[in-house]
N, C-alpha and C positions, 0 to 999 in steps of 0.2 A: 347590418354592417358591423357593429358590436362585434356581435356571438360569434361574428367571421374570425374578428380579432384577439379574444378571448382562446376560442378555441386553437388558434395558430399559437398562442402565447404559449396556454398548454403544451401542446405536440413538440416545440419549442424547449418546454423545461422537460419533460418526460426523456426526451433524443437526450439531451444533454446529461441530465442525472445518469439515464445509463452507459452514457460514453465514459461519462465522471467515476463511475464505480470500477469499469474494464479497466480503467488506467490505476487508482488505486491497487485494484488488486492483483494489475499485470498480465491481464488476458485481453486484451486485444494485437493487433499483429507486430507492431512495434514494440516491443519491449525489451528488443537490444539484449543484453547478458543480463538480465535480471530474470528469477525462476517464478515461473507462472505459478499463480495460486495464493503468491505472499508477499500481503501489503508491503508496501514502499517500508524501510528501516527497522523492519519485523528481524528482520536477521542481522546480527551484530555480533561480527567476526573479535575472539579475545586472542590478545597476544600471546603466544606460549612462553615467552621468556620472564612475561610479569609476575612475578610474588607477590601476592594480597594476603591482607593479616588472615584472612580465612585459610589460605594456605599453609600459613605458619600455625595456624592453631591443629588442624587437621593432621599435619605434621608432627607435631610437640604428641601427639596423644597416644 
């Protein structure tokens, strides 16, 4: 009865981790307007109208 339990526990984390990874990385069916392939906050849209001193320096040269 154990090894019953044991092994469900198993089958149990293994389902789950690889549920866990589709959703991280956006491949399972729901993922809504997010682009498959790229972890959650991998992509981080920059404002075109902000000037950073790296702009200014890149500029000045």
């Amino acid at each position: 009865m154990k090894k019953i339990g044991i092994m469900i526990g198993i089958g149990i984390l293994v389902v789950g981790g690889g549920l866990g990874a589709l959703v991280y990385f956006n491949l399972w069916p729901f993922q809504g307007s997010k682009i498959a392939g790229v972890p959650n906050g991998a992509l981080v849209k920059k404002e075109e109208n902000v000037i950073t001193e790296l702009d200014l320096l890149l500029a000045a040269r």
